[in-house]
C-alpha positions as a Markdown table, in Angstrom:
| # | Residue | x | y | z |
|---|---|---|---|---|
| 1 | Unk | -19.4 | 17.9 | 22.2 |
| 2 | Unk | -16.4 | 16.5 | 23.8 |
| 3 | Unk | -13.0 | 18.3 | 23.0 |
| 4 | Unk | -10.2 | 15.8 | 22.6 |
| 5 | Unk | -6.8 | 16.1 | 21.2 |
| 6 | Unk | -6.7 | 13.8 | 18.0 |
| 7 | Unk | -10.2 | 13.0 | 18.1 |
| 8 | Unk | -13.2 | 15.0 | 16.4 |
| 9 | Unk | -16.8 | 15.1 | 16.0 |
| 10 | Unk | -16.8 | 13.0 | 19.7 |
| 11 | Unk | -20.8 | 13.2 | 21.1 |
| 12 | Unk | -22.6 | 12.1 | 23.7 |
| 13 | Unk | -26.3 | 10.9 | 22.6 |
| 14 | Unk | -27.2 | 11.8 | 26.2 |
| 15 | Unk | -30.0 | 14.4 | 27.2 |
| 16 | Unk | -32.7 | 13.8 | 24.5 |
| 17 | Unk | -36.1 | 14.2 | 25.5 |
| 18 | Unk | -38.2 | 11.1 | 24.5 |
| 19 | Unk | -42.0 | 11.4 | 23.1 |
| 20 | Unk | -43.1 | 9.8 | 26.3 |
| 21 | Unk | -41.1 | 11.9 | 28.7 |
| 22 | Unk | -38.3 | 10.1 | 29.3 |
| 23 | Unk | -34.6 | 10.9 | 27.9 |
| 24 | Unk | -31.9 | 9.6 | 26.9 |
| 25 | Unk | -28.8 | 8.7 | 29.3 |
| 26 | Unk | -25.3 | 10.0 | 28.9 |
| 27 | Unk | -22.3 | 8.3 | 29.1 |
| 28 | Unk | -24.2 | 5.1 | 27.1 |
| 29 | Unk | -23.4 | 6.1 | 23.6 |
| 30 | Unk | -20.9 | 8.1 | 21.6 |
| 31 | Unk | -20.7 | 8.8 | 18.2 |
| 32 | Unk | -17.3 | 10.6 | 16.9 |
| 33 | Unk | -14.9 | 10.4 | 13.9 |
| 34 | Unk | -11.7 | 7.9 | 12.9 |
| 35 | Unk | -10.0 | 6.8 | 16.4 |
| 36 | Unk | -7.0 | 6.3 | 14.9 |
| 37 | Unk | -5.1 | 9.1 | 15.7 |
| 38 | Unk | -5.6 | 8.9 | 19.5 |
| 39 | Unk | -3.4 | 10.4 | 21.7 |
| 40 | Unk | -2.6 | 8.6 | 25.0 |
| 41 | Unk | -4.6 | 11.4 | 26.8 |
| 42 | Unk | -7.4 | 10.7 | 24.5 |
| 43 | Unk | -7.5 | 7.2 | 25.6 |
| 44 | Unk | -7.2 | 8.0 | 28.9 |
| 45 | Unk | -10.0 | 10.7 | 29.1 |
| 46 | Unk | -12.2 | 7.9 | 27.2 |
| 47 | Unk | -12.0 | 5.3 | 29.5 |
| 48 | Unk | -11.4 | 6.3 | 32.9 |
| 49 | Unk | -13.5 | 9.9 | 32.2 |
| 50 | Unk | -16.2 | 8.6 | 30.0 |
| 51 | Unk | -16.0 | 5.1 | 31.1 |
| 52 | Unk | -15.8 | 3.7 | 27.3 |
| 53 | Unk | -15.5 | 0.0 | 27.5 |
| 54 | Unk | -16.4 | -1.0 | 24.2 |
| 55 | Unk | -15.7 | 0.0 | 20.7 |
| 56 | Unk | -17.7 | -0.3 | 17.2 |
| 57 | Unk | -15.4 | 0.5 | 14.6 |
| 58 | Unk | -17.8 | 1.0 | 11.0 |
| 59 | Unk | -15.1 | 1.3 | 8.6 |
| 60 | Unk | -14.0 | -1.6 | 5.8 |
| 61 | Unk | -11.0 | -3.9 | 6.1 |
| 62 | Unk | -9.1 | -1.4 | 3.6 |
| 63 | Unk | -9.6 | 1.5 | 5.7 |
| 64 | Unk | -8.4 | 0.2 | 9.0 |
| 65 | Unk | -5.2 | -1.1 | 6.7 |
| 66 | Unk | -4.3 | 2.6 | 6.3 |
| 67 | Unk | -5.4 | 3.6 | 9.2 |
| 68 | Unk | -5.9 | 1.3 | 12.3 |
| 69 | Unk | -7.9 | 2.0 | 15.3 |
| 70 | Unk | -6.0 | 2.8 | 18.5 |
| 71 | Unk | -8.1 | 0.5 | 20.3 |
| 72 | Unk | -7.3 | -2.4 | 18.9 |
| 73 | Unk | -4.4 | -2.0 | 20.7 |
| 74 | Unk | -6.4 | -1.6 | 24.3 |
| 75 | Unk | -6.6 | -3.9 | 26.4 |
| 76 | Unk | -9.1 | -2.7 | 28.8 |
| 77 | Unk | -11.7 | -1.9 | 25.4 |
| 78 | Unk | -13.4 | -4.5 | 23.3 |
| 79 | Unk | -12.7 | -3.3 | 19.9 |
| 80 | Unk | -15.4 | -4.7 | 17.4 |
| 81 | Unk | -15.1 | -4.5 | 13.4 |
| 82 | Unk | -18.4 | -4.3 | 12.1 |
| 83 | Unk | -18.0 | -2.4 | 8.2 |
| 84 | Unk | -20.8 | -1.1 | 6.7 |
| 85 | Unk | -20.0 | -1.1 | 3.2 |
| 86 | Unk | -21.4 | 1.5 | 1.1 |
| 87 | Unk | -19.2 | 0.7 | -2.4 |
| 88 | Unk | -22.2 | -0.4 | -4.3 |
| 89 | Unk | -23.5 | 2.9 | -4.7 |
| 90 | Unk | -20.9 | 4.9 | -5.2 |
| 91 | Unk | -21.5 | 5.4 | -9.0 |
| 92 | Unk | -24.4 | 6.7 | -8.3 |
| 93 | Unk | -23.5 | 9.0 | -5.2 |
| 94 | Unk | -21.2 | 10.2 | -7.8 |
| 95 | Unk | -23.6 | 10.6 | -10.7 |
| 96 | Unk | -26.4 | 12.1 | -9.3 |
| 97 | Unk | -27.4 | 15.6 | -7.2 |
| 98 | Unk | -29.0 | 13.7 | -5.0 |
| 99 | Unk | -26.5 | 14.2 | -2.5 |
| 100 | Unk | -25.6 | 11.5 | 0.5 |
| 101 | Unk | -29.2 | 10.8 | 0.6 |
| 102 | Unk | -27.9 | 8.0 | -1.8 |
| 103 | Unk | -25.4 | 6.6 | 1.1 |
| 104 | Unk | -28.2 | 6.5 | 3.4 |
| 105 | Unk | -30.6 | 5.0 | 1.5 |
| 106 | Unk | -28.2 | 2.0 | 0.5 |
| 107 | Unk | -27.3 | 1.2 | 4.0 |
| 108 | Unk | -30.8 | 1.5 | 5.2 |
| 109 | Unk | -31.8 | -1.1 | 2.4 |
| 110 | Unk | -29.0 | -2.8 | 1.3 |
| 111 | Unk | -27.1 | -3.3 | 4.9 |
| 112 | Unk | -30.3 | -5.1 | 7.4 |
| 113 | Unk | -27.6 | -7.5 | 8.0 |
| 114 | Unk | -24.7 | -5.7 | 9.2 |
| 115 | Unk | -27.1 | -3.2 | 11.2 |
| 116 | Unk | -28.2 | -6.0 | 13.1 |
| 117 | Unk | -25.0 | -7.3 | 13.8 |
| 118 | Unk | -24.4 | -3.5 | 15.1 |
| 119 | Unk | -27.5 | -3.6 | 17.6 |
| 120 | Unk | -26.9 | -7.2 | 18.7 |
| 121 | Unk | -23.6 | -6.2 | 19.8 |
| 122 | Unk | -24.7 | -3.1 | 21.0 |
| 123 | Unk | -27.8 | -5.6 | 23.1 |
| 124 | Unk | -25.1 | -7.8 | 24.1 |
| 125 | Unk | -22.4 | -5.3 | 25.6 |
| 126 | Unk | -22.7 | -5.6 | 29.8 |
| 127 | Unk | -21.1 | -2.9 | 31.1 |
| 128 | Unk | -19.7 | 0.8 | 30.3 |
| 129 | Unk | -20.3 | 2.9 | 27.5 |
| 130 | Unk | -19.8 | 2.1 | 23.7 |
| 131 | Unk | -18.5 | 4.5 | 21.1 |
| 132 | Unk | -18.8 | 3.9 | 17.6 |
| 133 | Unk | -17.1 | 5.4 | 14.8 |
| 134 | Unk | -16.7 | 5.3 | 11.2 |
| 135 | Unk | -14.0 | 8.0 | 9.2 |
| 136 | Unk | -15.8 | 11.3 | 9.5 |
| 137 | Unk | -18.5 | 10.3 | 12.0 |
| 138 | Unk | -20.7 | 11.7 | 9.3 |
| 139 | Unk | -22.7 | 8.8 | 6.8 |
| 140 | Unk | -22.0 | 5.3 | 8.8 |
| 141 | Unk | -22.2 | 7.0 | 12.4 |
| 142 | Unk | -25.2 | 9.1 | 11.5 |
| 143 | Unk | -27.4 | 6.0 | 10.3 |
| 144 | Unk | -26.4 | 3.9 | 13.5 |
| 145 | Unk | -27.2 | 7.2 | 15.6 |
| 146 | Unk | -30.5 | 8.0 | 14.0 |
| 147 | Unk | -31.4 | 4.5 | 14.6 |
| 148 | Unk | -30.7 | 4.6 | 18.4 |
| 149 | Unk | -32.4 | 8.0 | 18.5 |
| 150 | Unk | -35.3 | 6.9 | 16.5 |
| 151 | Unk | -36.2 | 3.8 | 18.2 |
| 152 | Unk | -36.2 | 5.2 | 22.2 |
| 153 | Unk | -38.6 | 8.1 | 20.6 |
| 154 | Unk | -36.4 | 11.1 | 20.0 |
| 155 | Unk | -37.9 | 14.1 | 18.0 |
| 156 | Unk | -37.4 | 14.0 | 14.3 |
| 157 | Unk | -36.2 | 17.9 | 15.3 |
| 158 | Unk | -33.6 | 16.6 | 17.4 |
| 159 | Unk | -32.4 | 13.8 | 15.3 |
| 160 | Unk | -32.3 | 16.2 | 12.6 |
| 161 | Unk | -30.3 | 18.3 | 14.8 |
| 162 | Unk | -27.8 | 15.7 | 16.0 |
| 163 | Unk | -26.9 | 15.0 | 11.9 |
| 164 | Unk | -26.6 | 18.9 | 10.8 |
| 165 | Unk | -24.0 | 19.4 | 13.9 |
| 166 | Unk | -21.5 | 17.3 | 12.2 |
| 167 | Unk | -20.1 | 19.4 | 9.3 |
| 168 | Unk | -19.2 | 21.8 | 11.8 |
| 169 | Unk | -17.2 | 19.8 | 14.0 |
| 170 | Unk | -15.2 | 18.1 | 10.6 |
| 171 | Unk | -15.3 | 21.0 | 8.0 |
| 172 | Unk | -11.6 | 21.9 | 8.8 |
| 173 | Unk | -10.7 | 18.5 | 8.4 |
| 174 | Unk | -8.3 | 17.9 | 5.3 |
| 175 | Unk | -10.2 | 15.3 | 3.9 |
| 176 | Unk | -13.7 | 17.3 | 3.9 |
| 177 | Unk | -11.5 | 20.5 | 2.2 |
| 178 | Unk | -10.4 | 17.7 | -1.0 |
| 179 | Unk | -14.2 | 16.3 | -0.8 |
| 180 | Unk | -15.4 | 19.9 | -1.4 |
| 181 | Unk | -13.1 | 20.0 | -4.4 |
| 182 | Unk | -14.2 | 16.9 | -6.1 |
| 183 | Unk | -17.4 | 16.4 | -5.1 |
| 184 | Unk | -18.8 | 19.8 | -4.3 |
| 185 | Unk | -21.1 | 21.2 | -1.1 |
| 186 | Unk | -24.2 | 19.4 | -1.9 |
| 187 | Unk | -22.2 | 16.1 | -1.5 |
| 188 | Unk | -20.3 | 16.8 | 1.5 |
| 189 | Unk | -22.3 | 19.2 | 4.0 |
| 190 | Unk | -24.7 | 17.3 | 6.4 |
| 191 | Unk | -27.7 | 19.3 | 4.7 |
| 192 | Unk | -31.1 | 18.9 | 6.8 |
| 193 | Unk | -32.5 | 17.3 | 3.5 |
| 194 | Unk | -31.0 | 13.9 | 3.6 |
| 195 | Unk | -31.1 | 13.2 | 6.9 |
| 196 | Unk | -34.8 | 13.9 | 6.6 |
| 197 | Unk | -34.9 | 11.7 | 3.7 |
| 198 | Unk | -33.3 | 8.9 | 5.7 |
| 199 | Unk | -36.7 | 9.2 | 8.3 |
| 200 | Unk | -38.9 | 9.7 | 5.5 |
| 201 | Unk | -37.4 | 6.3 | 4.1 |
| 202 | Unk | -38.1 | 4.3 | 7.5 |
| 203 | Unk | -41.5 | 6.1 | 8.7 |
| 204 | Unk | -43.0 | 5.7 | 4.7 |
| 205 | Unk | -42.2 | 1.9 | 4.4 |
| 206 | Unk | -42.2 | 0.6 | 8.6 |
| 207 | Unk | -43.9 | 3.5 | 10.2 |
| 208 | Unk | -41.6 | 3.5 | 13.0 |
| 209 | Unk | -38.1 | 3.1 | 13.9 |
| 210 | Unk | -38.6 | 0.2 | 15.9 |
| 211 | Unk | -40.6 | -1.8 | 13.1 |
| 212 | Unk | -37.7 | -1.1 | 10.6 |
| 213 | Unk | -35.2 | -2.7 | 13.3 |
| 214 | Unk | -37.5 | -5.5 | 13.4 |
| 215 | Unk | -37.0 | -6.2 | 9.7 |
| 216 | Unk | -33.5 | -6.3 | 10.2 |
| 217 | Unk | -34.5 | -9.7 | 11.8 |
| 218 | Unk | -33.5 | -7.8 | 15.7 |
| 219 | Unk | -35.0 | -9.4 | 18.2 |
| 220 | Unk | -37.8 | -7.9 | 20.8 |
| 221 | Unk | -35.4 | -8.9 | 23.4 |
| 222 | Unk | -32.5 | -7.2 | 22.2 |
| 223 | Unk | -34.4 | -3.5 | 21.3 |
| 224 | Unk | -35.9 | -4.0 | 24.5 |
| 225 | Unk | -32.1 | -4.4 | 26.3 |
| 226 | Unk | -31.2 | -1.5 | 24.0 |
| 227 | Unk | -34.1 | 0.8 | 25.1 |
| 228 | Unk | -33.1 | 0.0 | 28.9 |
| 229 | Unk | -29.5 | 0.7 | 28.8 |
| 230 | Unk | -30.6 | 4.2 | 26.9 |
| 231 | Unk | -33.3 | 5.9 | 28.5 |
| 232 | Unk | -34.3 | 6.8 | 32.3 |
């Protein structure tokens, strides 16, 4: 973990051990929460410390209204929207005890598109490392980082691992403490169950990680640029 000031739930995806030997570089990719509360040191530390170049901001256009990202503002950061709307499952999320299971298996389903736009961006980005973000770090951030894990051949343990970390790193956060009020543990702890369910979705139906970002119309060349930049 990476302690900033305003910053939480910042990770590296560095130091995974692949299934053919191989792991996964640091300083590439970093998951963490909302950016919008970054300090001037935090924006510092990011760029010149962990060389962050380029930014994938998950959250909707009403979000960023009430809350913009700091590096927008950056100059020396490509800051790129990409929202991964989850709305259309909501009354279910709410309904149900299935838990955020029901998040993750609308965006895996119902959001190909804009998960491709993720990883072409992600394919397309040159130079220095990329950090991407939703709120919480937690639903959004966790698919995108399962997906990267998944497809260079990370351990479903260690995947698994990398999701459960997060309530941790957030549970003192105001907005988990009213989320715990209204919705209740079993909808706002990372449990091991539904990011389990979330690989169960993509090995049942594609088998592997990679197939399922084939069907979200990804090119070879573009996972294969991915895989590159991520493991040595």
């Amino acid at each position: 973990m990476i302690q900033l000031e305003n910053v939480v739930n910042v990770r590296d995806l560095g130091g995974y051990k692949t299934y053919d030997g191989k792991y996964t570089k640091h300083k590439v990719f970093y998951r963490s929460g909302n950016t919008d509360r970054s300090s001037e040191d935090d924006i510092r530390k990011l760029i010149e410390i962990y060389n962050v170049k380029t930014v994938i901001d998950l959250r909707n256009t009403e979000e960023i209204k009430k809350s913009s990202d700091k590096f927008a503002e950056v100059s020396k950061v490509n800051y790129i929207n990409t929202p991964i709307e989850y709305y259309g499952c909501l009354e279910e999320f709410k309904s149900t005890d299935r838990g955020l299971s029901v998040l993750y298996d609308y965006i895996l389903n119902k959001k190909k598109q804009v998960l491709k736009n993720v990883f072409d961006t992600i394919a397309s980005v040159k130079e220095g490392s990329i950090l991407f973000h939703c709120t919480l770090g937690r639903d959004r951030t966790a698919m995108v980082a399962m997906l990267l894990l998944g497809l260079v051949g990370v351990s479903r343990k260690d995947i698994i691992q990398n999701y459960t970390a997060t309530y941790d790193l957030i549970k003192d956060l105001d907005i988990i403490k009213r989320d715990l009020v209204i919705y209740g543990k079993r909808k706002t702890i990372t449990l091991p169950e539904y990011i389990e369910s979330a690989i169960d979705l993509i090995e049942n139906n594609y088998n592997t990680f990679e197939n399922y970002l084939r069907d979200c119309n990804i090119s070879e060349e573009n996972l294969k640029k991915i895989k590159n930049k991520f493991i040595h």
